[in-house]
N, C-alpha and C positions, 0 to 999 in steps of 0.2 A: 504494500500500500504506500511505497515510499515513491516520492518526486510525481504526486499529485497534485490536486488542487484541495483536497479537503478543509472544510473552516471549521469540522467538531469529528469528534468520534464520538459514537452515541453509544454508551452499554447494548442497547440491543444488538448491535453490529456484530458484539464476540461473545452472546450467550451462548451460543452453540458449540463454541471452541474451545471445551473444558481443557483438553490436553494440549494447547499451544503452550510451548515452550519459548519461544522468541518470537518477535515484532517489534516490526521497524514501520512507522510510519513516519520515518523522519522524509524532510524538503516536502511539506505542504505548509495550508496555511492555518495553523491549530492556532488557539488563541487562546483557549482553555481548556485547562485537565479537567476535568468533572471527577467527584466521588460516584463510585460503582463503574467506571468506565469498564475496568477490567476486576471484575470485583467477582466471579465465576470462574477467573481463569488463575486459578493456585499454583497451576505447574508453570508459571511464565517467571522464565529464570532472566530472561535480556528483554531490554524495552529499550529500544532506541525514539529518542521524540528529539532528535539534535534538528536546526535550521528550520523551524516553527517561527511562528509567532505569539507563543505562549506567552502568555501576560498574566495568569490567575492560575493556582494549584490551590486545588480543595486540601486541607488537613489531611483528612482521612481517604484524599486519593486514594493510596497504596493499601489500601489495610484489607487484609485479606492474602495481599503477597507475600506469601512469607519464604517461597522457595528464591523470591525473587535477589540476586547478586549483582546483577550489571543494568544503570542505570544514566541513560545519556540523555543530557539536555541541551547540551551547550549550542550555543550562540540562537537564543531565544530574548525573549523581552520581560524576565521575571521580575515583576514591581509590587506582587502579593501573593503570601500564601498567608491561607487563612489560622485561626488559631483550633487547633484541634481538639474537641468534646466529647466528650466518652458519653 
């Protein structure tokens, strides 16, 4: 899904993709990470989101990832992440 045009990734896009292990949607134009984006997908060990437009990370994005190890963002526009609430 890398070097599109997308402006979000929606949770439903990867409910079905319980066993992805890596993704890359990096070179689009994301602008925010949403909480539950990947929030079904436990075995996703590499997330690439580098050369986005990310601007907003939810707290509790990630949570749920726990197998998750590699974690690219860079050269995005990160100006807020939220404060995280149990």
């Amino acid at each position: 899904m890398a070097f599109n045009k997308f402006t979000k990734f929606e949770p439903t896009y990867f409910v079905h993709l319980t066993r992805l292990t890596w993704f890359n949607g990096s070179h689009n134009d994301i602008t925010e990470f949403k909480r539950g984006t990947f929030a079904r997908n436990g075995f996703l060990r590499v997330l690439h989101l580098t050369h986005n437009k990310i601007e907003k990370i939810d707290a509790s994005a990630f949570r749920g990832m726990r197998l998750l190890v590699r974690l690219y963002m860079n050269d995005n526009a990160i100006t807020e992440v939220s404060q995280y609430k149990s």
